[in-house]
C-alpha positions in Angstrom: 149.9 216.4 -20.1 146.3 215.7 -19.0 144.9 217.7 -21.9 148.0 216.7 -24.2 146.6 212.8 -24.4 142.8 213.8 -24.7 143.3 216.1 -27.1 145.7 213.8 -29.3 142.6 211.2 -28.5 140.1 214.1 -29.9 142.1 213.9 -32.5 142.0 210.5 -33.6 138.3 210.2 -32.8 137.2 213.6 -34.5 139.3 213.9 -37.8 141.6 216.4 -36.4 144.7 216.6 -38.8 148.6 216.3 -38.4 150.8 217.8 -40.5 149.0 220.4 -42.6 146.5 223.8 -41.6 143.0 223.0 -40.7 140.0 223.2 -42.4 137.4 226.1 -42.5 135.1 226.0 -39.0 138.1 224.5 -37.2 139.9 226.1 -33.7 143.6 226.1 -35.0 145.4 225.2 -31.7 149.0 225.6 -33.7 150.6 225.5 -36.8 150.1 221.3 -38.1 147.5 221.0 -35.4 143.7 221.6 -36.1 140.7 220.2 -33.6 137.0 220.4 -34.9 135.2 223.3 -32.9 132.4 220.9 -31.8 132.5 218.9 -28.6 135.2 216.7 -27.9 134.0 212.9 -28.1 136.5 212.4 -25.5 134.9 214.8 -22.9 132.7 212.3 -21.7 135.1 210.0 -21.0 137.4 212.8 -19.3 134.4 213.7 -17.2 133.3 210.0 -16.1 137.0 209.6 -15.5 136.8 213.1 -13.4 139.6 213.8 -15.2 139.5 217.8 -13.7 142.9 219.0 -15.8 141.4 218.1 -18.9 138.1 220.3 -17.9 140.7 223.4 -16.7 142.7 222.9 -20.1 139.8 223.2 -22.4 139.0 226.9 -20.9 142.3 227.9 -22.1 141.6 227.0 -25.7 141.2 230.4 -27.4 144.1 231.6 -25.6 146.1 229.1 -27.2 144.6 229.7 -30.1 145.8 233.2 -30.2 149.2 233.3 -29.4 150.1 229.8 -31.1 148.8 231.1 -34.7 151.9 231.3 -37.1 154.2 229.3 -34.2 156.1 226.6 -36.0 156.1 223.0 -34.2 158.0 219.8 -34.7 156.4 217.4 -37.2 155.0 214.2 -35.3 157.4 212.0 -36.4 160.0 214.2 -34.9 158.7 214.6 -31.7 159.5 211.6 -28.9 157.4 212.8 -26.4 154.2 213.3 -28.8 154.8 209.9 -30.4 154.8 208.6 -26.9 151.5 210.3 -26.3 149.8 209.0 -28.8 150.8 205.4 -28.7 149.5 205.7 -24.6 146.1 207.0 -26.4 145.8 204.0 -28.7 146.4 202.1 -26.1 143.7 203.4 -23.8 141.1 203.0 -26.5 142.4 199.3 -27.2 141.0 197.7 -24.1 140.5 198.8 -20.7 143.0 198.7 -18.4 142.1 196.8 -14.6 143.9 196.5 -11.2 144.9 192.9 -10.5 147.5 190.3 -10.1 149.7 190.5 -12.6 151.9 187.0 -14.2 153.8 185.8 -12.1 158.0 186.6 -12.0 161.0 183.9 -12.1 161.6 182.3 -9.0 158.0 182.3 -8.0 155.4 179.4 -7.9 153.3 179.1 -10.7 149.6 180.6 -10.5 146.7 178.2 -11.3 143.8 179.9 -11.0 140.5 177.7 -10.6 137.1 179.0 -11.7 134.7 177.6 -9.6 133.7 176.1 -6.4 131.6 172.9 -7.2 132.5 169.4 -6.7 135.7 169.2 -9.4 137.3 172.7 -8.1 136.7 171.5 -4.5 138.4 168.4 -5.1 140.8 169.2 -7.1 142.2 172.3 -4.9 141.8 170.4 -2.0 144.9 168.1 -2.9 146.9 170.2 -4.7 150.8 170.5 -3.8 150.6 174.0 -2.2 154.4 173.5 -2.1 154.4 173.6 -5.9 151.4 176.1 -6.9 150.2 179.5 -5.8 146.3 179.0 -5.7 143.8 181.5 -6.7 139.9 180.7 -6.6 137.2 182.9 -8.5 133.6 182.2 -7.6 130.7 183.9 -6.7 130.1 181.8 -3.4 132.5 181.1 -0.9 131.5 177.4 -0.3 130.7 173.9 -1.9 127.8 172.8 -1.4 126.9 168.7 -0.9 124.1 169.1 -3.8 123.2 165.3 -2.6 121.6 165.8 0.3 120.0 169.7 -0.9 116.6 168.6 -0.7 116.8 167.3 3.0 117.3 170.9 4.1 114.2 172.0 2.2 112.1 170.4 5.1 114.2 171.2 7.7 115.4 167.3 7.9 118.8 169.1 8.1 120.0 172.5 8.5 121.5 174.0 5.9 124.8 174.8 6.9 124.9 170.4 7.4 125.7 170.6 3.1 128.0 173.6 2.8 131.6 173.9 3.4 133.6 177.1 3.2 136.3 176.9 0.4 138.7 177.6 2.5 138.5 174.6 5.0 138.8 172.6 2.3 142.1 174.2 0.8 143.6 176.0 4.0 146.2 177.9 1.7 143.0 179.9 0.3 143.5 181.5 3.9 147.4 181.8 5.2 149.5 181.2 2.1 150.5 185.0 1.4 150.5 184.3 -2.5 147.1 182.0 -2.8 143.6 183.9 -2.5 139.8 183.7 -2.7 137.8 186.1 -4.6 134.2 186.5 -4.6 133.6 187.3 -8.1 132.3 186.2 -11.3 134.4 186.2 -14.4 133.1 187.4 -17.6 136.2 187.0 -20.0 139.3 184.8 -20.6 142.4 186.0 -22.5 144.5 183.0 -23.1 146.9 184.4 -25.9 148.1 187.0 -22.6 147.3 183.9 -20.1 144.5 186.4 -18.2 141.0 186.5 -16.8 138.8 188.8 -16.4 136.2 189.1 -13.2 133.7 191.2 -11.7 133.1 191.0 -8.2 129.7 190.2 -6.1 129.3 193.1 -4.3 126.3 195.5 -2.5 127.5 198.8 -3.2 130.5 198.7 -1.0 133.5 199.4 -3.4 134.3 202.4 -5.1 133.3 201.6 -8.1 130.3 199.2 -9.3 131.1 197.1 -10.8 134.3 196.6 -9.6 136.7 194.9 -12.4 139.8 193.0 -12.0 142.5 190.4 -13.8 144.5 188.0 -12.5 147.0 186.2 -15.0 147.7 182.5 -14.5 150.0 180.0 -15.5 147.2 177.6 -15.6 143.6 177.7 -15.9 141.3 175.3 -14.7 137.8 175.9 -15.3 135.2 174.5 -13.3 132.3 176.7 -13.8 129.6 174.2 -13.3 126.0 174.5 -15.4 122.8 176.0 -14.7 118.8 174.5 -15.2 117.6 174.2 -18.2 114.3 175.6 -18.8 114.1 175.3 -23.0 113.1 178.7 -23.6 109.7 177.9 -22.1 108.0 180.8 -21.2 107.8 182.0 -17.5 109.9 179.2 -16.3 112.9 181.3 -15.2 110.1 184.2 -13.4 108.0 182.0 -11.8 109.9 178.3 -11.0 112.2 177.6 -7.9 115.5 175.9 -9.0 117.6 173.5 -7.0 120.7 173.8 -7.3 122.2 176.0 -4.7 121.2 176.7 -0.6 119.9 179.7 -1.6 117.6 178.1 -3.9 116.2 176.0 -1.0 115.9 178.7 1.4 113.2 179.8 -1.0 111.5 176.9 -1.3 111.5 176.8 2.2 110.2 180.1 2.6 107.5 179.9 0.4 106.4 176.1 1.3 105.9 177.2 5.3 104.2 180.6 3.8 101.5 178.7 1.7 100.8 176.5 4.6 100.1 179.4 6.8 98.2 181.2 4.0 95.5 179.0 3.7 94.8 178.9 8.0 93.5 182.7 7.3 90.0 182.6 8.1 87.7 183.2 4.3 90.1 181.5 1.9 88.0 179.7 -0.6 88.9 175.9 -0.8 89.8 176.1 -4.3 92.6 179.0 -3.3 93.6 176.7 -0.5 94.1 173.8 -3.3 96.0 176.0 -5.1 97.9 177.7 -2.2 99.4 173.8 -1.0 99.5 172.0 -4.5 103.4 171.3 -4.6 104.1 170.8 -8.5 107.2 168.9 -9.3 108.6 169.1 -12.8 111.6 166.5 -13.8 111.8 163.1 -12.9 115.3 162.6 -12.5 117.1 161.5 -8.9 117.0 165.4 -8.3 113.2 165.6 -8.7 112.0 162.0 -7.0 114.3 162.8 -3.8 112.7 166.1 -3.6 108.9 164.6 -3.9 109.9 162.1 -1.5 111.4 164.6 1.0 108.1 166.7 0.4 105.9 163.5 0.9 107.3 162.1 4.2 107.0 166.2 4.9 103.4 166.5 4.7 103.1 162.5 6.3 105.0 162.9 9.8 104.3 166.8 10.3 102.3 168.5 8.7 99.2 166.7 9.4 100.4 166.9 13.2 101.2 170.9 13.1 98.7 172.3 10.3 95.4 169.9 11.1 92.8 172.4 9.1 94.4 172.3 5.8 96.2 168.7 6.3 93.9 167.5 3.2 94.5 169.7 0.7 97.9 169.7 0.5 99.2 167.7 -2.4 102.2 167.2 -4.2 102.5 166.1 -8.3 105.2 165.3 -10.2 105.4 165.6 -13.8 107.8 164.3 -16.2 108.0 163.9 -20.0 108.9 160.4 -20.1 109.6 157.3 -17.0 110.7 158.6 -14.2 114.5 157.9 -13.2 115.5 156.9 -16.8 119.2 155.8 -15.6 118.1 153.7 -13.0 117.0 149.6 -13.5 112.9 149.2 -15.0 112.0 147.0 -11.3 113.8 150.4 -9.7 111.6 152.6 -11.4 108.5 150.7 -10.9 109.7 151.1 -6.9 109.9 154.5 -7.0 106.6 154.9 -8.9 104.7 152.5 -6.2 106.3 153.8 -3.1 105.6 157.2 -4.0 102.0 157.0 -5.1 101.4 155.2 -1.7 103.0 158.6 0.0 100.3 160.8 -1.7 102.6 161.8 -4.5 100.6 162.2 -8.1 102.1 161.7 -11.5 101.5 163.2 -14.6 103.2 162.5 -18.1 103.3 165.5 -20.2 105.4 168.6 -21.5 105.3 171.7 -19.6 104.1 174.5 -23.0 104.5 177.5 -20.3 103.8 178.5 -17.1 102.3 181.9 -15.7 102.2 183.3 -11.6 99.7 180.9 -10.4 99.1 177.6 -13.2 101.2 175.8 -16.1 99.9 174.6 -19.2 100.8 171.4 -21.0 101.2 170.7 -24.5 98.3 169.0 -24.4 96.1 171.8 -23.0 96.1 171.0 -19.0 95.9 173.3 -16.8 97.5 172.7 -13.5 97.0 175.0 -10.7 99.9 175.4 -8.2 101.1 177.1 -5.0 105.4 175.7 -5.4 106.2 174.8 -8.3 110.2 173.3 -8.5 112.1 172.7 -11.5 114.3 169.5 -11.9 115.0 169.2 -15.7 118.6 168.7 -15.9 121.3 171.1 -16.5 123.3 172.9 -19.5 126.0 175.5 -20.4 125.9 178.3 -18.8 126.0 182.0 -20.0 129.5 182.2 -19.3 130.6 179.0 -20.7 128.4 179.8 -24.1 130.4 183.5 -24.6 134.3 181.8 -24.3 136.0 181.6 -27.8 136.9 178.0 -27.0 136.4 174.2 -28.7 132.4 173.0 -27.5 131.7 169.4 -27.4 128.3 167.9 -28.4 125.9 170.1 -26.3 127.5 173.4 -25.8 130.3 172.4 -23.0 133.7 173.3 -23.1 135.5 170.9 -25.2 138.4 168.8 -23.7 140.9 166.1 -24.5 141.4 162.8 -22.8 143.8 164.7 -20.5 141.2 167.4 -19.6 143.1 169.7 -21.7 141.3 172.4 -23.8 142.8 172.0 -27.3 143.9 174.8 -29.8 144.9 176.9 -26.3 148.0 176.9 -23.6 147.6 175.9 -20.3 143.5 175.7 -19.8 141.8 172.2 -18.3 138.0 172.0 -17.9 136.0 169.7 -15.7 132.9 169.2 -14.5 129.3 170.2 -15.4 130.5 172.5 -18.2 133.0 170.1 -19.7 132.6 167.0 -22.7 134.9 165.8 -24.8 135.4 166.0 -28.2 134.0 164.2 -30.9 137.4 163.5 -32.5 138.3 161.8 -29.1 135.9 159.2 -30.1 134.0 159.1 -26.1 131.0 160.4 -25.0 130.3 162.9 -23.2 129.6 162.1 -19.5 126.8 162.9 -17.3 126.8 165.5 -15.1 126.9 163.5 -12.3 129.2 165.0 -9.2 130.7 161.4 -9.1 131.9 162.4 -12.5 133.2 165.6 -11.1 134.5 164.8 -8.4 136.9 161.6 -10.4 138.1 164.6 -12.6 139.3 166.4 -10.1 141.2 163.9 -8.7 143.0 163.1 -11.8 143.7 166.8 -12.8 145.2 167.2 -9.2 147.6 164.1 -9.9 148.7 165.7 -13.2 149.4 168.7 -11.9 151.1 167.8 -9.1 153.0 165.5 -11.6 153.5 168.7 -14.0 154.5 170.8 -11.1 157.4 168.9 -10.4 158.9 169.4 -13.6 158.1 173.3 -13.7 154.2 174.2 -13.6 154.9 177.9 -15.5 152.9 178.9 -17.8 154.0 176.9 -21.8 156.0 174.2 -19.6 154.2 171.8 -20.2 154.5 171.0 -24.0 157.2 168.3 -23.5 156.4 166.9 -20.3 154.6 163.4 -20.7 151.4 163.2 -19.0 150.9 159.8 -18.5 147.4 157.8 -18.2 144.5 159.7 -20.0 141.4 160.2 -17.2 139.1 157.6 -17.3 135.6 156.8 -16.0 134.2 154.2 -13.9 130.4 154.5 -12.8 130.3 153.6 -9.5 126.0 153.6 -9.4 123.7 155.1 -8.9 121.4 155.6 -5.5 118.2 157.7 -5.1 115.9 158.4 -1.5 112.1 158.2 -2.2 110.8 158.8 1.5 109.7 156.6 4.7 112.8 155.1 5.5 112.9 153.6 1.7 115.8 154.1 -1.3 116.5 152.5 -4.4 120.7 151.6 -5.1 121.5 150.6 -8.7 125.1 149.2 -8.9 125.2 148.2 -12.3 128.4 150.4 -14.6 126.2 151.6 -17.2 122.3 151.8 -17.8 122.4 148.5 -20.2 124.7 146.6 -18.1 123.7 144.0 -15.5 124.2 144.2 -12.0 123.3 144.4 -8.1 120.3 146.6 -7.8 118.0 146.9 -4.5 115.1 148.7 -3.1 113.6 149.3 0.7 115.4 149.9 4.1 118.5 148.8 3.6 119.0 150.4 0.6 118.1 153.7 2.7 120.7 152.8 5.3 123.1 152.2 2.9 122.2 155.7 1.1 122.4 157.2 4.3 125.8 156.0 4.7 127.3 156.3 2.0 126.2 160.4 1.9 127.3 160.5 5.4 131.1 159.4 4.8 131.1 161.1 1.1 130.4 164.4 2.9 133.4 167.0 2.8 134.4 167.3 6.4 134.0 165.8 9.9 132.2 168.9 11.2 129.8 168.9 8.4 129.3 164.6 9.0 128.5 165.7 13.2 126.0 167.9 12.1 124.7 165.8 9.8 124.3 162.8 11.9 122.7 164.8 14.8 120.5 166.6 12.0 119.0 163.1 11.2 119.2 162.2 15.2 116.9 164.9 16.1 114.5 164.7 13.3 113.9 161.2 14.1 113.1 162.0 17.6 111.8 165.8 17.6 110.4 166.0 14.0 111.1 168.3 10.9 111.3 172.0 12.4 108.7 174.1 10.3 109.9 177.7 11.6 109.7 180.3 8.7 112.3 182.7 9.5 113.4 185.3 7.0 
């Protein structure tokens, strides 16, 4: 049978003929049935298969040859069992075939399956009938992470298991519902004609095959995917620059701050190494980037000219940004920020990064700027994956939604989040990527599909179900930490609108508590709270491990 289906493939692939005597230079195997004496195309796929039979089969080729010759055969057509053989060929060569969980049967939940584990999946699982829906999460990390407070943990103001919580604390059905799972996997394809997606699992080399490929069909899809940084294309950026945008990406920055600062205590480092070595370069001016300076700042002010006295005057830090510094926020904010910071020791530069190499970046203008860290904080975009689906975009690359998060032209996909915008023929702009904007999504999508779910939830259900109140937005503010006990709140809806807006102390204790009752779980608000506690009274903890 083995050798049956790969020759039938041979067949197809080579030119082999049905139905009449082969050519001259071909192995006659019978009467109607010629293959072409060269190697089988398919051999290579029998052998990375390990396919054995087919290897055993081939030996026995001239044997067939020679009793078969003049021994009549049924015609194709007139054979079941070769018709069936060769539809199962085609259908190998159509598309690959992978384990996984296949749609789901009447009488069982519907499956939504969730793409993501950033501030819209999180929220939006985490209030989800589980009475209604089977969940199933695809993501490459098992947590959400409080992006907020990221650049605290860069400094060791807080640990960084304070801004992570495991996916499945916040959705416990992740964890005991027999039907609902997590999988640690990237997807890399979406079938929505056969309601499908397609992953590839984050693995080390522990499966038995790498990389290991699955599918799991849905009944709905939410994708949640998230962005990535932009870097423009510049040159080096993506080789040289630290992100900020995960816990890994901190550790990093972590690692290589405490490293630098070490470095330059070796006895015979030239003072223009050791200006190199602890120049801390900052590129983006957005909340992201000025939290992270001030962080940095308050950093070098409170310890490190306490625990690294021989190289406390050359460290310096310098951000550069293109335009003003925190564009969204109110002009007497801005000028704050600006003030506070350059009184911390924080440098600013206005220019465009041209490119950057191992040890310097170069400006449009022709400046060369010398660095030891050098953090990029330029906003974010689509990423890979979100670019390569066959699906609407809005202005700017995201996945393109309706006013009901709905992905139009397709069944049963939402978007939200960083990768999602509506359309332009929904007449509303596309919103920031902002996790107050994600998280609002979520909240909404949850309500319509627990509303959904009552009425059915299976996949094509929902064509004649009303679905209420399209999602709106409502900017809450905006609020930014700049260092020393100082933070700038800007209530105002929108950036031309007018409004409450406040800097100094009490804007930092109401930034401080707001974060602290915005993050996921209780646990993560304790360790939070005695994070702050004990850097208050110990100090930052500069320990380089890893």
């Amino acid at each position: 049978m083995a050798f049956a289906r790969v020759a039938r493939s041979g067949l197809r692939r080579t030119g082999g003929t049905f139905g009449s005597y082969s050519s001259e230079g071909d192995v006659l195997l019978c009467e109607g049935v010629s293959i072409h004496r060269g190697p089988l195309p398919s051999l290579q796929n029998a052998k990375a298969a390990s396919d054995l039979s087919y290897i055993s089969s081939i030996r026995k080729i001239n044997h067939v040859n020679m009793q078969s010759r003049g021994i009549r055969v049924t015609p194709r057509y007139q054979s079941a069992t070769a018709e069936r053989i060769m539809e199962e060929s085609e259908s190998e060569y159509d598309e690959p075939r992978y384990p996984g969980l296949e749609a789901t049967k009447p009488g069982e939940k519907p499956r939504v399956v969730v793409l993501g584990t950033g501030w819209a999946a999180c929220r939006f699982m985490k209030g989800l009938d589980t009475k209604i829906y089977d969940i199933v999460c695809i993501s490459p990390r098992n947590h959400m992470v409080f992006t907020p407070l990221l650049a605290s943990t860069c400094v060791g103001t807080l640990e960084f298991r304070s801004v992570v919580e495991p996916v499945n604390r916040i959705q416990s059905a992740l964890a005991t519902s027999p039907d609902s799972y997590f999988y640690m996997a990237s997807c890399f394809g979406v079938d929505t004609d056969k309601h499908e997606v397609y992953c590839e699992t984050i693995s080390n080399g522990g499966l038995p095959h790498e990389p290991y490929k699955f599918k799991v069909a849905y009944d709905k899809l939410v994708i949640a995917a998230g962005s990535e940084p932009l870097t423009f294309g510049i040159k080096g950026v993506k080789e040289h620059a630290f992100f900020l945008r995960e816990v890994n990406h901190a550790q990093e920055i972590r690692k290589k701050l405490l490293l630098n600062l070490m470095l330059s205590e070796n006895p015979g480092i030239p003072e223009e190494e050791k200006k190199r070595l602890l120049h801390c370069v900052v590129i983006g001016g957005g909340p992201t980037g000025v939290e992270f300076s001030g962080e940095l700042s308050d950093f070098i002010m409170r310890d490190v000219r306490d625990r690294y006295t021989h190289v406390k005057d050359y460290v310096k830090v310098t951000l550069i940004e293109a335009n003003e510094i925190l564009s969204s926020f109110d002009v007497s904010l801005r000028q704050y920020a600006t003030n506070h910071l350059t009184k911390s020791g924080v440098g600013f530069m206005r220019g465009v990064v041209k490119e950057v190499h191992p040890k310097n970046i170069v400006l449009n203008d022709g400046t060369n700027v010398p660095y030891g860290l050098l953090v990029w904080s330029t906003g974010v975009g689509p990423s890979q994956f979100v670019k390569s689906l066959d699906l609407p975009k809005s202005p700017g690359g995201r996945i393109g939604i309706d006013e009901w998060l709905r992905v139009p032209s397709v069944e049963d996909v939402f978007a939200l989040g960083d990768c999602a915008g509506f359309l332009e023929n929904s007449g509303r702009p596309v919103l920031p990527a902002l996790a107050q904007v994600a998280e609002r999504q979520g909240k909404y999508l949850l309500e319509l599909f627990n509303k959904i779910g009552k009425r059915g939830g299976k996949a094509l259900s929902a064509k004649d179900i009303p679905l209420g109140d399209p999602f709106v937005y409502k900017h809450l503010g905006s609020m930014a930490s700049v260092g020393r006990y100082k933070a700038l709140v800007d209530l105002r809806p929108s950036k031309d609108a007018k409004g409450l807006s406040h800097a100094g102390f009490v804007s930092w204790l109401i930034w401080r508590s707001a974060y602290l009752t915005r993050v996921v779980s209780w646990r993560n608000r304790f360790y939070v709270a005695v994070n702050w506690a004990t850097t208050l009274v110990f100090g930052r903890d500069n320990s380089r491990i890893g």
